[in-house]
N, CA and C atoms as an extended XYZ file, in Angstrom:
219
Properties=species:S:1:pos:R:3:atomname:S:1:resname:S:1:resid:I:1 pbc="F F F"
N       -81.230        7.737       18.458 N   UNK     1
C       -80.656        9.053       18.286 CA  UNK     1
C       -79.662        9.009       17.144 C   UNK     1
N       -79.657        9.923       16.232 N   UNK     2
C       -78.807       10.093       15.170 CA  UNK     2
C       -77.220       10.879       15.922 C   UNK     2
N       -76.545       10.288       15.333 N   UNK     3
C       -75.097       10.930       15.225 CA  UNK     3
C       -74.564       11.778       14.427 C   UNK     3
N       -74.331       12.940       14.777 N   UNK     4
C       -73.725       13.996       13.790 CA  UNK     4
C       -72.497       14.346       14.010 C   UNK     4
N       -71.696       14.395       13.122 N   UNK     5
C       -70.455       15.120       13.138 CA  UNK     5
C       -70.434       16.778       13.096 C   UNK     5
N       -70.080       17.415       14.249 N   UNK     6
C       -69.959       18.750       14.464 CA  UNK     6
C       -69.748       18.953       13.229 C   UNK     6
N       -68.618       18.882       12.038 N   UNK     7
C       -68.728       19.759       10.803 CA  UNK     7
C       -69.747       19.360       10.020 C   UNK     7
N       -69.963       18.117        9.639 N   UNK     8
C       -71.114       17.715        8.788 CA  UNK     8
C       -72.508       18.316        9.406 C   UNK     8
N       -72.457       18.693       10.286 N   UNK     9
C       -73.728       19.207       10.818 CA  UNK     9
C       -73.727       21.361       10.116 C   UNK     9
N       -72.482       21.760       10.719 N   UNK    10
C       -72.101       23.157       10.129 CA  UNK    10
C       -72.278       23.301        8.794 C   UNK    10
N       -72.026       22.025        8.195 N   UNK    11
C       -72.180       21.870        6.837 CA  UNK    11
C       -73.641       22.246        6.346 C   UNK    11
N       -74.138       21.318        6.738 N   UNK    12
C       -75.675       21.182        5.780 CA  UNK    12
C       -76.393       22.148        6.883 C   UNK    12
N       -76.144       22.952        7.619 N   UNK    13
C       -76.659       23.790        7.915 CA  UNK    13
C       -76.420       25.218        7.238 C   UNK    13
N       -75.269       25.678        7.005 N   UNK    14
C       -74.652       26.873        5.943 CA  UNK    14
C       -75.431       26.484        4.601 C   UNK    14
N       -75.528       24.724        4.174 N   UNK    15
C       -76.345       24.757        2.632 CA  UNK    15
C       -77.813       25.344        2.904 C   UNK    15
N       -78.775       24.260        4.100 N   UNK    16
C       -79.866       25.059        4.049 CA  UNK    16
C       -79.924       26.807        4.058 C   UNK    16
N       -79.405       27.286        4.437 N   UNK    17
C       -79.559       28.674        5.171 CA  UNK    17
C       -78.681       29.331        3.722 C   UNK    17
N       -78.050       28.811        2.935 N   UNK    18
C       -77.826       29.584        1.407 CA  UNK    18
C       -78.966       29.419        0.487 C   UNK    18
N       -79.673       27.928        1.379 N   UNK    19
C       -80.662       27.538       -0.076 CA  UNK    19
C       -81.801       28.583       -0.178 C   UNK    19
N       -81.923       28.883        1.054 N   UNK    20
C       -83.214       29.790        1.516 CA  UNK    20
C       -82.785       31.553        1.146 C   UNK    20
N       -81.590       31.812        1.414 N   UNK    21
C       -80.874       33.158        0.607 CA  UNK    21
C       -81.506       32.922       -0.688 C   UNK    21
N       -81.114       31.834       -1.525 N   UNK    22
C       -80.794       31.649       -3.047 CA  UNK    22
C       -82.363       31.729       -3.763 C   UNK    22
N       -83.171       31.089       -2.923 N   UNK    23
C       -84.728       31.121       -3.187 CA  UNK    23
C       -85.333       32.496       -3.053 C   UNK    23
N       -84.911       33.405       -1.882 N   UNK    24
C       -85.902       34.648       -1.761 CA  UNK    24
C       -85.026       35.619       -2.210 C   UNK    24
N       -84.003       35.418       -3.259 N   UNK    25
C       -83.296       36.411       -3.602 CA  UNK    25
C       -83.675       35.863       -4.763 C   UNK    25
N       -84.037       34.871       -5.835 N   UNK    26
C       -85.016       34.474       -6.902 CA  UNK    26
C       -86.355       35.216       -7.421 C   UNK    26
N       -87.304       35.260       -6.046 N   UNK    27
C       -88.420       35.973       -5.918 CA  UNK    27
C       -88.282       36.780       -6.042 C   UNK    27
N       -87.303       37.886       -5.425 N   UNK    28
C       -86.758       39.465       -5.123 CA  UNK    28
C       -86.768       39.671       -6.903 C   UNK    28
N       -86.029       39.166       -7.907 N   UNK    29
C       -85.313       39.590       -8.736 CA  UNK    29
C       -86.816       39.067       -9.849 C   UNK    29
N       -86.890       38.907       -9.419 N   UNK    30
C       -88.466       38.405      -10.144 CA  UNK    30
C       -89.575       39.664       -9.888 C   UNK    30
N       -89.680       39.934       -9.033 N   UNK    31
C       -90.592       41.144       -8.939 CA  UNK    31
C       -89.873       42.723       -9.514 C   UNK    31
N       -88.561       42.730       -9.130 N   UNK    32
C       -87.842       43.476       -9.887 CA  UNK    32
C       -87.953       43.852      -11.241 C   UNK    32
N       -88.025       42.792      -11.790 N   UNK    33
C       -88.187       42.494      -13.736 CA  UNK    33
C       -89.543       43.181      -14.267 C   UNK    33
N       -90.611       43.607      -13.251 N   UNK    34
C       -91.442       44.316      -13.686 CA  UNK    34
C       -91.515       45.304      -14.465 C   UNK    34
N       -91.626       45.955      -15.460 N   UNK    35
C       -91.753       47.024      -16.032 CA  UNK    35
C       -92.468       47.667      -15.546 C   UNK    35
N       -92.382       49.348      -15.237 N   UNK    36
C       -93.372       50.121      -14.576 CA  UNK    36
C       -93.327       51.092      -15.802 C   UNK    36
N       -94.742       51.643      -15.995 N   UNK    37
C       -94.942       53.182      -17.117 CA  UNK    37
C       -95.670       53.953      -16.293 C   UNK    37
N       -95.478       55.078      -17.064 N   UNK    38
C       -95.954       56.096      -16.504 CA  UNK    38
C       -96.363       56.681      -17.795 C   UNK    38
N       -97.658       57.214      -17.496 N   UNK    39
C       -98.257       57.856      -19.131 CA  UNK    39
C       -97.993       59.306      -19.050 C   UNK    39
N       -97.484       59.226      -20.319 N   UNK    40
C       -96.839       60.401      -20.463 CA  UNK    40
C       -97.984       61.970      -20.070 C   UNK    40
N       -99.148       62.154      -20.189 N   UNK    41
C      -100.389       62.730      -19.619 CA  UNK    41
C       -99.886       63.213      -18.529 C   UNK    41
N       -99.247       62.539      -17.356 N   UNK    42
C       -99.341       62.746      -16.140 CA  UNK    42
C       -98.038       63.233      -15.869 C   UNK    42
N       -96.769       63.437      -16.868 N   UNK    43
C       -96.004       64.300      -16.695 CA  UNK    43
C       -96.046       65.697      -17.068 C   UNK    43
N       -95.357       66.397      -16.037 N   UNK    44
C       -95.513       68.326      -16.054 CA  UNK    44
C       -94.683       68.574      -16.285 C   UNK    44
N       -94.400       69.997      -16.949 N   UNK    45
C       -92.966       70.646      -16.778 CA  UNK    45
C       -92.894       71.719      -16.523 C   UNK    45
N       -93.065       72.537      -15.169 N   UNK    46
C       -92.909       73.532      -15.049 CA  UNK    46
C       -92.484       74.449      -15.805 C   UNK    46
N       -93.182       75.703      -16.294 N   UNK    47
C       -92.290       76.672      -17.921 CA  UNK    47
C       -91.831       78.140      -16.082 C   UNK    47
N       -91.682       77.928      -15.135 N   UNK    48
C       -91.064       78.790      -14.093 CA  UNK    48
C       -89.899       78.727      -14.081 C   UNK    48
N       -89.744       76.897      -12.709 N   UNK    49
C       -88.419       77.043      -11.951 CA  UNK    49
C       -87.488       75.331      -12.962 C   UNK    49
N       -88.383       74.587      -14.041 N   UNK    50
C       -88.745       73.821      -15.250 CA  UNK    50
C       -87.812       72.707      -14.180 C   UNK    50
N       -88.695       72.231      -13.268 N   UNK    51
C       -89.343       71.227      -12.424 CA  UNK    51
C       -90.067       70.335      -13.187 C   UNK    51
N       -89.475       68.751      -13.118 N   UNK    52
C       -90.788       67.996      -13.941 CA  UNK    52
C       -91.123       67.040      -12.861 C   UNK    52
N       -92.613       66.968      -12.773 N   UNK    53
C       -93.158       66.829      -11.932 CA  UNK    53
C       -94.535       65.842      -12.446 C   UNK    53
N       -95.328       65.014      -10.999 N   UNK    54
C       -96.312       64.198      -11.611 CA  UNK    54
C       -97.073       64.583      -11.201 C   UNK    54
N       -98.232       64.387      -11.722 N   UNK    55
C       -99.523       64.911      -11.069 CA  UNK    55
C      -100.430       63.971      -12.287 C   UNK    55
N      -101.194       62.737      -11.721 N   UNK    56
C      -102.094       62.075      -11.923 CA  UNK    56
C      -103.596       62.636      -11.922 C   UNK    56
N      -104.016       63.601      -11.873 N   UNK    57
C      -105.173       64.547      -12.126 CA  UNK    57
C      -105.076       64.386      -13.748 C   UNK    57
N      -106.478       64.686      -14.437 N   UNK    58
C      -106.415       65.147      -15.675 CA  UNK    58
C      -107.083       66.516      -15.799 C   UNK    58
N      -106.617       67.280      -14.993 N   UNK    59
C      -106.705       68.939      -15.126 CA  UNK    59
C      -105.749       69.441      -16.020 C   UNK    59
N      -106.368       70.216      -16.821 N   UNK    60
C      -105.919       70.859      -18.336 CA  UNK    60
C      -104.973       72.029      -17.330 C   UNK    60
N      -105.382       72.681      -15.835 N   UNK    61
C      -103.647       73.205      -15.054 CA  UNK    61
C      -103.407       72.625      -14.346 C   UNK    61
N      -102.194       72.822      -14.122 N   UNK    62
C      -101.312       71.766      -12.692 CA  UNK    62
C      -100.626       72.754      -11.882 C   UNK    62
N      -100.935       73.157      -10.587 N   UNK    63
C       -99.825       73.658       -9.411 CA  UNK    63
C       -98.607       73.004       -9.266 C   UNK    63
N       -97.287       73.335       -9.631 N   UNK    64
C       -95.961       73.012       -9.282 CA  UNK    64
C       -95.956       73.072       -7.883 C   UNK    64
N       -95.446       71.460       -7.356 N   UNK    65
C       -95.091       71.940       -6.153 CA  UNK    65
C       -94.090       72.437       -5.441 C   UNK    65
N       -92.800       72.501       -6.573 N   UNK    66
C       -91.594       73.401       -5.995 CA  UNK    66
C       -92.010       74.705       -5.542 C   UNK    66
N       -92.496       75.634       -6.904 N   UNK    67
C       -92.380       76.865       -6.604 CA  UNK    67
C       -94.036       77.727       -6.294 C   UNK    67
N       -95.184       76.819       -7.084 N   UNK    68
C       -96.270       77.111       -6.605 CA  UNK    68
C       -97.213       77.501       -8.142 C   UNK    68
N       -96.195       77.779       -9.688 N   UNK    69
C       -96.515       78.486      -10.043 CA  UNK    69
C       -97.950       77.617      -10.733 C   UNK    69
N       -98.916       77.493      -11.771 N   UNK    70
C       -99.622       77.298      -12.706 CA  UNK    70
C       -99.117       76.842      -14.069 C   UNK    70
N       -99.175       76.076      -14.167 N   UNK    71
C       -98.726       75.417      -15.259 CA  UNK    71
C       -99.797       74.767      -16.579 C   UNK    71
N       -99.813       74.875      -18.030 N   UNK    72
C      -101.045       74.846      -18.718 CA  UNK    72
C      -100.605       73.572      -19.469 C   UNK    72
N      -100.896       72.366      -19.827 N   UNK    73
C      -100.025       70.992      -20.308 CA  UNK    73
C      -100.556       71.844      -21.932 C   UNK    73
């Protein structure tokens, strides 16, 4: 049987349990760094209540969904 000292044990237990913080907060900030776009196509601008809005359709009109109106890109 191994012998531990109550603090040396608190010890390297607080390191594991930061090491494992320090690692999936690595990953986190890593997926973060992604760049996201959005093509400009798929932004609207309402000429009503001038709501800008997405709509991924490539319909030459778009229904606003604030106010309802028709919109022509």
């Amino acid at each position: 049987m191994i012998n531990l000292d109550f603090s040396l044990g608190i010890s390297l237990y607080a390191i594991f349990f930061l090491n494992i913080l320090l690692i999936l907060w690595l990953f986190g900030m890593r997926e973060k760094d992604r760049d996201l776009y959005l093509d400009p196509k798929f932004t609207w601008f309402c000429s009503v209540c001038t709501y800008t809005y997405i709509n991924t359709r490539e319909n030459p009109i778009s229904k606003c969904p604030r106010c309802g109106s028709y919109n022509k890109k």
